[in-house]
RODREN-928612 format. One line per field, with one value per residue: residue in one letter; x negated, z negated, y of N, C-alpha, C, O, CB in turn. Coordinates in nm, 3 decimals, always signed. Glycine has a CB too. Layout:
resn: (A | ...) $
n_u: (X | ...) $
n_w: (Z | ...) $
n_v: (Y | ...) $
ca_u: (X | ...) $
ca_w: (Z | ...) $
ca_v: (Y | ...) $
c_u: (X | ...) $
c_w: (Z | ...) $
c_v: (Y | ...) $
o_u: (X | ...) $
o_w: (Z | ...) $
o_v: (Y | ...) $
cb_u: (X | ...) $
cb_w: (Z | ...) $
cb_v: (Y | ...) $
This chain:
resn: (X | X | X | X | X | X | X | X | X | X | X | X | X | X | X | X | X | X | X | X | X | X | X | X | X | X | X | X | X | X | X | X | X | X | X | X | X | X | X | X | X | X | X | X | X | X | X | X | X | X | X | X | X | X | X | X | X | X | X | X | X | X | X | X | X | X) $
n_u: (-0.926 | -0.967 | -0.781 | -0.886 | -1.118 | -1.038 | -0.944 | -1.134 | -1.255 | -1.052 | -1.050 | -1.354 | -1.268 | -1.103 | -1.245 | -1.460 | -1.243 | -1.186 | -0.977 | -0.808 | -0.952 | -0.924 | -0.679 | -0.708 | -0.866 | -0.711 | -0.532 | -0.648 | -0.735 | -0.481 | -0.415 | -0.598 | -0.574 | -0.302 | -0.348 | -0.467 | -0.323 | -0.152 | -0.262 | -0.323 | -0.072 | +0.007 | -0.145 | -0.067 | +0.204 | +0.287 | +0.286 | +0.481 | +0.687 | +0.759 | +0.796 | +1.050 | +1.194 | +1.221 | +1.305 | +1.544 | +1.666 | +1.658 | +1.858 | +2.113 | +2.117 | +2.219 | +2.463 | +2.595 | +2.662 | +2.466) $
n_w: (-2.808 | -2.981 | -2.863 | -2.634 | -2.665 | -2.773 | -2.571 | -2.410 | -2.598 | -2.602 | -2.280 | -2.311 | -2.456 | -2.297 | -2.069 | -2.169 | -2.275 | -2.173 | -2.105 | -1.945 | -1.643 | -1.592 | -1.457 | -1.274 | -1.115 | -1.055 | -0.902 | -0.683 | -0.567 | -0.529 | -0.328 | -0.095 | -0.020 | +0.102 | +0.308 | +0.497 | +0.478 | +0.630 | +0.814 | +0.945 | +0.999 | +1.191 | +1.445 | +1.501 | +1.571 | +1.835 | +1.893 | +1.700 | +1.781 | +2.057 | +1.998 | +1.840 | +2.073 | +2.272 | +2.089 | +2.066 | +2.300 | +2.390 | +2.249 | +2.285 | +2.569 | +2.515 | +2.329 | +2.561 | +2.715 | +2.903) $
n_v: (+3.356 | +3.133 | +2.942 | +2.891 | +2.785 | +2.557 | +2.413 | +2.359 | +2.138 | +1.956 | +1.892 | +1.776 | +1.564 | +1.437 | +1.353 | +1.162 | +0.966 | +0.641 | +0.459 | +0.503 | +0.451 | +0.151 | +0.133 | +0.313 | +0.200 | -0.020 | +0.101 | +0.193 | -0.067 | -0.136 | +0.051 | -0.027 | -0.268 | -0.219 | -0.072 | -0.253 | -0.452 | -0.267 | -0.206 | -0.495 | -0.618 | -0.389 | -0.476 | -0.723 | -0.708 | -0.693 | -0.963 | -1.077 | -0.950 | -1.049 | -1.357 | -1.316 | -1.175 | -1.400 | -1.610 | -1.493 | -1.493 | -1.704 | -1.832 | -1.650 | -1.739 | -2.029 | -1.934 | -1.870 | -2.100 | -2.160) $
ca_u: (-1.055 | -0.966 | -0.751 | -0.970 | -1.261 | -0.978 | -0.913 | -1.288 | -1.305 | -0.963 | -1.079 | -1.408 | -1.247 | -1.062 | -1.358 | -1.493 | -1.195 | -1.210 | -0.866 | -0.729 | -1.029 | -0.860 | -0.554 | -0.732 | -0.931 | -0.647 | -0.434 | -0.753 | -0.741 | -0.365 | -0.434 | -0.693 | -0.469 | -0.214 | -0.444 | -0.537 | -0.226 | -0.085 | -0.381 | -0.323 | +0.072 | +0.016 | -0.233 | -0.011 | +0.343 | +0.354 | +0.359 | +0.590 | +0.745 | +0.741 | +0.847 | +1.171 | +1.272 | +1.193 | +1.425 | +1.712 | +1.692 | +1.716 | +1.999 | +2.180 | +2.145 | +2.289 | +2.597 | +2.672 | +2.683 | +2.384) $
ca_w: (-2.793 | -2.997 | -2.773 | -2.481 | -2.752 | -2.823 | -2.479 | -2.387 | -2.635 | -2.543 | -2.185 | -2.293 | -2.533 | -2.173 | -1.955 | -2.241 | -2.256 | -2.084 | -2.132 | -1.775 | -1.627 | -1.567 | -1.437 | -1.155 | -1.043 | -0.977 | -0.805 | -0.580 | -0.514 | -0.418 | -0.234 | -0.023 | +0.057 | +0.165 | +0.382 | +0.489 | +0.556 | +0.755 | +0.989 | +1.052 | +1.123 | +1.301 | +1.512 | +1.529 | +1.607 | +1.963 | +1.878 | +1.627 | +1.870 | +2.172 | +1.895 | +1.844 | +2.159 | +2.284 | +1.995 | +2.083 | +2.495 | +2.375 | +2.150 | +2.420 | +2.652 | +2.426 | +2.371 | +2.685 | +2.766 | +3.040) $
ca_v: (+3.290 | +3.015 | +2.852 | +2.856 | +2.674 | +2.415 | +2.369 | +2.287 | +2.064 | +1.858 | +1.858 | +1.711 | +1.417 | +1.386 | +1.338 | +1.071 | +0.870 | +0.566 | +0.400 | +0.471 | +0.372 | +0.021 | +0.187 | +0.373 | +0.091 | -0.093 | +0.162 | +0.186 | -0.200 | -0.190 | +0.119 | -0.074 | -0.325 | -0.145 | -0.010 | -0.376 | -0.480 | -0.153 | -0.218 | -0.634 | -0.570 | -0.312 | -0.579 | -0.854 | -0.650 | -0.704 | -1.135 | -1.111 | -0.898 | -1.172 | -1.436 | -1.274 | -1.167 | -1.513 | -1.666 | -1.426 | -1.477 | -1.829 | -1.827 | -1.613 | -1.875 | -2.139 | -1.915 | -1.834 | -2.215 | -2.193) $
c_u: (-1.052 | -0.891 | -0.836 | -1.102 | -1.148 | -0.963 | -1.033 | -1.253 | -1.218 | -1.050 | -1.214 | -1.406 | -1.178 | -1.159 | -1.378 | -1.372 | -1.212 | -1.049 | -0.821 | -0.793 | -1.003 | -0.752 | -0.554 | -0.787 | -0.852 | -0.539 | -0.528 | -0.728 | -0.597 | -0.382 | -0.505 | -0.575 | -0.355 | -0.202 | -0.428 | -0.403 | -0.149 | -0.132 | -0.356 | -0.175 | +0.070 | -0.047 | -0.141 | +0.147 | +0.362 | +0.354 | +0.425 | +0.754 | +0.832 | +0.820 | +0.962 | +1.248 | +1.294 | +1.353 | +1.555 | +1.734 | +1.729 | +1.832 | +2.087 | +2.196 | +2.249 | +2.447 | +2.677 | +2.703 | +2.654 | +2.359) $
c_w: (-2.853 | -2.963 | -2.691 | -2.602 | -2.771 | -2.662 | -2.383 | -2.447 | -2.622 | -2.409 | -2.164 | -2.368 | -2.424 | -2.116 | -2.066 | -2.292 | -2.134 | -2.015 | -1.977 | -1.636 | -1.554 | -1.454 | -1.310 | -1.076 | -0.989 | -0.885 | -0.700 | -0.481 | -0.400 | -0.312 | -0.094 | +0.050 | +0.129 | +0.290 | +0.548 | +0.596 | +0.616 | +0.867 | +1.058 | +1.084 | +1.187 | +1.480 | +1.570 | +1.604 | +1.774 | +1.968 | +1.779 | +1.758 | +1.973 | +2.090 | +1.923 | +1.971 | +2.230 | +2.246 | +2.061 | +2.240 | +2.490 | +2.338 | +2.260 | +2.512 | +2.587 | +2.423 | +2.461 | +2.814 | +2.879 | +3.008) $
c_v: (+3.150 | +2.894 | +2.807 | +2.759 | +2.559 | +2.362 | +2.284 | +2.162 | +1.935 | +1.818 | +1.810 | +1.600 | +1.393 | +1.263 | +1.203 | +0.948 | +0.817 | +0.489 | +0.364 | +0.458 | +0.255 | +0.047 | +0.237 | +0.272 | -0.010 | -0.036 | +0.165 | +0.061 | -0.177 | -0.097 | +0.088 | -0.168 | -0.335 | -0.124 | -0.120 | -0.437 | -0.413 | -0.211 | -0.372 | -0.667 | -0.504 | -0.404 | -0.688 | -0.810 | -0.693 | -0.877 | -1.144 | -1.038 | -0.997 | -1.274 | -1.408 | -1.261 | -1.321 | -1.604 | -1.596 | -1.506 | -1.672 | -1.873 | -1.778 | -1.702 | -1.974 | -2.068 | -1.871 | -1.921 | -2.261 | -2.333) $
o_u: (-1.115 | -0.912 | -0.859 | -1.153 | -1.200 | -0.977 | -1.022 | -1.220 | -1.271 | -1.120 | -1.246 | -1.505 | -1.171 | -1.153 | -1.290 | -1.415 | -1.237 | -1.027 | -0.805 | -0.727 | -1.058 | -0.750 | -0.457 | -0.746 | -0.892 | -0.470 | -0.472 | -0.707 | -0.587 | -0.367 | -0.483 | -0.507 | -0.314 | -0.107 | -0.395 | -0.390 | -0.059 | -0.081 | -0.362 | -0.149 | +0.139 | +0.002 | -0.154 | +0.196 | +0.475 | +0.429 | +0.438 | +0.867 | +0.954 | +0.937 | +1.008 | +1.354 | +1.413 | +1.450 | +1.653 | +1.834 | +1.801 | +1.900 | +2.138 | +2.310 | +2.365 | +2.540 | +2.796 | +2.737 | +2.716 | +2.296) $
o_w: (-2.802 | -3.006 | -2.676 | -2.562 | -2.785 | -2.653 | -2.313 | -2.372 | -2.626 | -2.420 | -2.047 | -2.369 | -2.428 | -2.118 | -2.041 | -2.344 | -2.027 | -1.895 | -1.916 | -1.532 | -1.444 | -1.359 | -1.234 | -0.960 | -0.898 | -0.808 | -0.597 | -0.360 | -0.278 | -0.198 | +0.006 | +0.149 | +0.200 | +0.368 | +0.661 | +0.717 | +0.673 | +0.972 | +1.179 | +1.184 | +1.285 | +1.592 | +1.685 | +1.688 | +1.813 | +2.054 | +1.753 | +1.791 | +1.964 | +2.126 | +2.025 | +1.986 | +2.237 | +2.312 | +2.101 | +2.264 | +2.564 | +2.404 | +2.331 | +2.530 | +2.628 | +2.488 | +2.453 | +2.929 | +2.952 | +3.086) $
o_v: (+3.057 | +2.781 | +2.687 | +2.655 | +2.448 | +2.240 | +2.184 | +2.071 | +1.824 | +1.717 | +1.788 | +1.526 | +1.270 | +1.141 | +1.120 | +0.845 | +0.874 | +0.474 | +0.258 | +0.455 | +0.249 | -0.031 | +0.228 | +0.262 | -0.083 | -0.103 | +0.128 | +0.068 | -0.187 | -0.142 | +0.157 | -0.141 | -0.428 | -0.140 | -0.084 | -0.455 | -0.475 | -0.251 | -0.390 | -0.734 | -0.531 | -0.389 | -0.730 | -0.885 | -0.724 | -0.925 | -1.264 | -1.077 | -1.014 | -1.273 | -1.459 | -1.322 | -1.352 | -1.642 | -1.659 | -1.574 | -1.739 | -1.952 | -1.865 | -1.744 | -1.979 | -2.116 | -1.839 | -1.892 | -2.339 | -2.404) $
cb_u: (-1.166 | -0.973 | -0.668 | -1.057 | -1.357 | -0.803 | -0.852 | -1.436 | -1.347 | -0.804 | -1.045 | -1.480 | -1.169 | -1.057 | -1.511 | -1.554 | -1.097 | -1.320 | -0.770 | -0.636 | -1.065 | -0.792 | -0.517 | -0.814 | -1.017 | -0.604 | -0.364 | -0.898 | -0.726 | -0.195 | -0.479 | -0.831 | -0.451 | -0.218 | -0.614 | -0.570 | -0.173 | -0.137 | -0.614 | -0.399 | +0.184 | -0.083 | -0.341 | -0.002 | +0.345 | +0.262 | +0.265 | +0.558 | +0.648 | +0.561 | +0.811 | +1.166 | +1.223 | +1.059 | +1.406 | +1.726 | +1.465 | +1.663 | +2.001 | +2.119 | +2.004 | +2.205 | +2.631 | +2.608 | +2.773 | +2.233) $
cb_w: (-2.859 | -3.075 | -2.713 | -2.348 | -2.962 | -2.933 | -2.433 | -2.467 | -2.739 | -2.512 | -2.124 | -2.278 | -2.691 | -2.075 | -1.919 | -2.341 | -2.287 | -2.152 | -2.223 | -1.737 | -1.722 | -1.705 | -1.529 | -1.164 | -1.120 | -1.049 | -0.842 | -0.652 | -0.657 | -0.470 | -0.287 | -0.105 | +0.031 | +0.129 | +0.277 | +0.308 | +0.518 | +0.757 | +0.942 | +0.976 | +1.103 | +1.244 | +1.408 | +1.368 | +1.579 | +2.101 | +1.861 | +1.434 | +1.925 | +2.215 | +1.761 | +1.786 | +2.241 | +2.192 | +1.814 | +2.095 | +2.641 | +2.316 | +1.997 | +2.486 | +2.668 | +2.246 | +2.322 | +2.730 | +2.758 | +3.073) $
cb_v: (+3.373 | +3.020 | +2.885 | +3.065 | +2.746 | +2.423 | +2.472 | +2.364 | +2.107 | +1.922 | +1.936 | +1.758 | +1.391 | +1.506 | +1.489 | +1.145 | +0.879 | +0.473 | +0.493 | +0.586 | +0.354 | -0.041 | +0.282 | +0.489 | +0.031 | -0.180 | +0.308 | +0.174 | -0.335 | -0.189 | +0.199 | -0.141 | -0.359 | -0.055 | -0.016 | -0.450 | -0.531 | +0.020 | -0.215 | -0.789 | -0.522 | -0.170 | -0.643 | -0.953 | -0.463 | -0.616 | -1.265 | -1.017 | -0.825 | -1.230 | -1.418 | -1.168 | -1.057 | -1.532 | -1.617 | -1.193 | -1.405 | -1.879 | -1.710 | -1.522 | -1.958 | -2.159 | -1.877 | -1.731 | -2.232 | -2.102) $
């Protein structure tokens, strides 16, 4: 029994720390951004896409002394 009373009373000097607080709020942030930027590469992939192939079909040309 007097574990389980110590164990309350840890898990409510838990709850009342604040400390990591800071810690979560910014794993949140990067989490967001993450997010953020999955979604506007995912958006843009088919002109980076175009870009590249572009560049190569060019280059190819050049060494194949069209």
């Amino acid at each position: 029994m007097f574990q389980i009373y110590n164990s309350l009373r840890s898990l409510k000097w838990f709850a009342r720390d604040e400390k990591g607080q800071g810690m979560v709020e910014y794993a949140l942030i990067i989490g967001l951004i993450a997010v953020a930027l999955i979604l506007v590469l995912g958006q843009v992939e088919g002109g980076i896409t175009g870009v590249f192939t572009t560049i190569v079909t060019k280059l190819q040309g050049v060494g194949s002394g069209s």
